[in-house]
C-alpha positions as CSV (number, residue, x, y, z in Angstrom):
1,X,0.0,0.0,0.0
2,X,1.2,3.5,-0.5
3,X,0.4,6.7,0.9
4,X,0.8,9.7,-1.4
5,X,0.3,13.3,0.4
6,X,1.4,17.2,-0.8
7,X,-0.2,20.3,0.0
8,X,-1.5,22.8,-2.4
9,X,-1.2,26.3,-1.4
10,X,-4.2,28.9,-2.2
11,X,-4.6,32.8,-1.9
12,X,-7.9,33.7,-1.0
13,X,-9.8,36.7,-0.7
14,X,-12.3,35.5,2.3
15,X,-15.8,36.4,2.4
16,X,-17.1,33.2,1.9
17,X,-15.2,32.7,-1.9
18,X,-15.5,29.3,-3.8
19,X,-12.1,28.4,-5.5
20,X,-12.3,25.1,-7.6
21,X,-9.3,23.0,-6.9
22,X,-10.3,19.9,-8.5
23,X,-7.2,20.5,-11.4
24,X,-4.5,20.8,-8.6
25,X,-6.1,17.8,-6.7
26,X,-5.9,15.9,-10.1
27,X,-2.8,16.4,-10.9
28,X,-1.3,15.3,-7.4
29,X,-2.7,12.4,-8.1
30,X,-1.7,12.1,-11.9
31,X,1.8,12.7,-10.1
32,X,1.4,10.1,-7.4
33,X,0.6,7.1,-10.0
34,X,-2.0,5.6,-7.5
35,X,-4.8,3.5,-9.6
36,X,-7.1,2.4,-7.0
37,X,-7.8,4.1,-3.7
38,X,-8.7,6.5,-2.0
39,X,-8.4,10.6,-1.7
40,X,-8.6,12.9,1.0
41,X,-8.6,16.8,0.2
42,X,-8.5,18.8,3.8
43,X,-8.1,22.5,4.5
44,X,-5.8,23.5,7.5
45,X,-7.2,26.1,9.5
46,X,-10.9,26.6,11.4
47,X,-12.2,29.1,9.2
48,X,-12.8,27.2,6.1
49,X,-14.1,24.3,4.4
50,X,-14.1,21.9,1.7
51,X,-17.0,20.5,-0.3
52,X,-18.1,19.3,-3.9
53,X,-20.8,21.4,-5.9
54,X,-21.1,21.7,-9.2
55,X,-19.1,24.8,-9.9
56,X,-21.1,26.9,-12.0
57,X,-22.3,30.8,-12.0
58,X,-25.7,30.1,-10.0
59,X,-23.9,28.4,-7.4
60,X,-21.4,30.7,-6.8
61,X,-24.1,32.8,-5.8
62,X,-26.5,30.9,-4.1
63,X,-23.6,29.8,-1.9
64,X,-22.9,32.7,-0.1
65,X,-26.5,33.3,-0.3
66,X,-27.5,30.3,1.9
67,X,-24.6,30.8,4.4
68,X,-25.5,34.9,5.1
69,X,-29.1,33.0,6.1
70,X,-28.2,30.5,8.2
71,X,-25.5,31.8,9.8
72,X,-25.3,35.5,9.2
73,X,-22.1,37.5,9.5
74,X,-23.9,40.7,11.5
75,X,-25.0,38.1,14.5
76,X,-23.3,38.6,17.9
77,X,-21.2,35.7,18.2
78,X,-19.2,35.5,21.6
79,X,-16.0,34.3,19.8
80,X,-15.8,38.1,18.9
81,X,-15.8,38.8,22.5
82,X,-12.5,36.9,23.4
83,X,-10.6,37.5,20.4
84,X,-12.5,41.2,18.9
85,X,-11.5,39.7,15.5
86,X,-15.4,40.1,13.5
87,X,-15.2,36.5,12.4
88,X,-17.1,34.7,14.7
89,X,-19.5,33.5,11.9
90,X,-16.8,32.3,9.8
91,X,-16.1,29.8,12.6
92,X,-19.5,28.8,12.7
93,X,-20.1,28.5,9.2
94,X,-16.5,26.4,8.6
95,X,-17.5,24.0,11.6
96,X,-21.0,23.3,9.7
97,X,-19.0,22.9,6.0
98,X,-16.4,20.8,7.2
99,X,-12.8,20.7,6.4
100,X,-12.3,17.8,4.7
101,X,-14.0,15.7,1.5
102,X,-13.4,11.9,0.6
103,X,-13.8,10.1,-2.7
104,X,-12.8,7.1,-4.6
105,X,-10.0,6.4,-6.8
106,X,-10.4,3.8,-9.8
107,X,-8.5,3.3,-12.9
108,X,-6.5,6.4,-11.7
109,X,-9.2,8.9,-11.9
110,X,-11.1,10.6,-9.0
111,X,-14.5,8.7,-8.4
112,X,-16.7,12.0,-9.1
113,X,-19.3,12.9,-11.6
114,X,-19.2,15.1,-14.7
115,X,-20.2,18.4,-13.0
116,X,-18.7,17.7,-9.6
117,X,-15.6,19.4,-8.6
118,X,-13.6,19.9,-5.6
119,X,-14.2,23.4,-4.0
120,X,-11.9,25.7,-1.3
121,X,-14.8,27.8,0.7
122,X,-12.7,30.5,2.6
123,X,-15.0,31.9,5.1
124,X,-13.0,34.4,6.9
125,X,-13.1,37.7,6.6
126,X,-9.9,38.9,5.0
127,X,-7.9,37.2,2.3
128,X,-5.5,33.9,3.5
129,X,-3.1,32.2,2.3
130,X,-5.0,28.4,2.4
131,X,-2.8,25.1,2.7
132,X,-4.9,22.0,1.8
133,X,-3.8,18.9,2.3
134,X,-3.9,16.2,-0.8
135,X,-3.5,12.6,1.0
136,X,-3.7,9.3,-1.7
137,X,-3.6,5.9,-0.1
138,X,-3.9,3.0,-2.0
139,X,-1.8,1.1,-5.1
């Protein structure tokens, strides 16, 4: 069995952004060689997530959308208390997304559908630097 991991680095500007990394993940694991296995994409830090959506011009907006009604920036949020840092929400909102996604490797191609692609949601509120870790394990 081998185990395959790099990091892709990504600048983002916050504010809940969407950046598709599905070509960088791909091409780690082009570069790895692994057939059959499986892939785990994770984002280092507590303020964003990663998912899969179908990365198209509606969803880009309806993404942001949905977060600002569940979890809306201009609610108190006591994490803004200790550290007086106005991102209280993007904790919340990166705890609910989660920061990590899981798929399938056969015949050396990610297991995911035609309009399905690996997505960076940044949801601090000032631009980052993101490291995301890439981790293959299989043959």
């Amino acid at each position: 069995m081998k185990i395959h991991t790099e990091i892709l680095s990504v600048k983002s500007k916050g504010e809940t952004q969407l950046t598709d990394i599905t070509s960088g993940v791909r091409q780690i694991l082009q570069k790895s060689g692994l057939r059959e296995g499986i892939i785990t994409v994770s984002v280092k830090g507590s303020t964003a997530g990663i998912t899969s959506i179908e990365y198209e011009p509606g969803l880009l907006k309806d993404y942001p959308e949905f977060w600002e009604k569940i979890v809306p920036e201009k609610n108190r949020y006591h994490h803004d208390d200790t550290w007086h840092d106005g991102n209280g929400h993007s904790h919340v909102r990166a705890s609910l997304q989660g920061s990590s996604f899981q798929t399938s490797v056969i015949n050396g191609e990610l297991f995911t559908g035609t309009w399905q692609q690996i997505v960076l949601v940044d949801f601090d509120n000032r631009p980052r630097q993101r490291e995301i870790a890439v981790t293959l394990i299989g043959e």
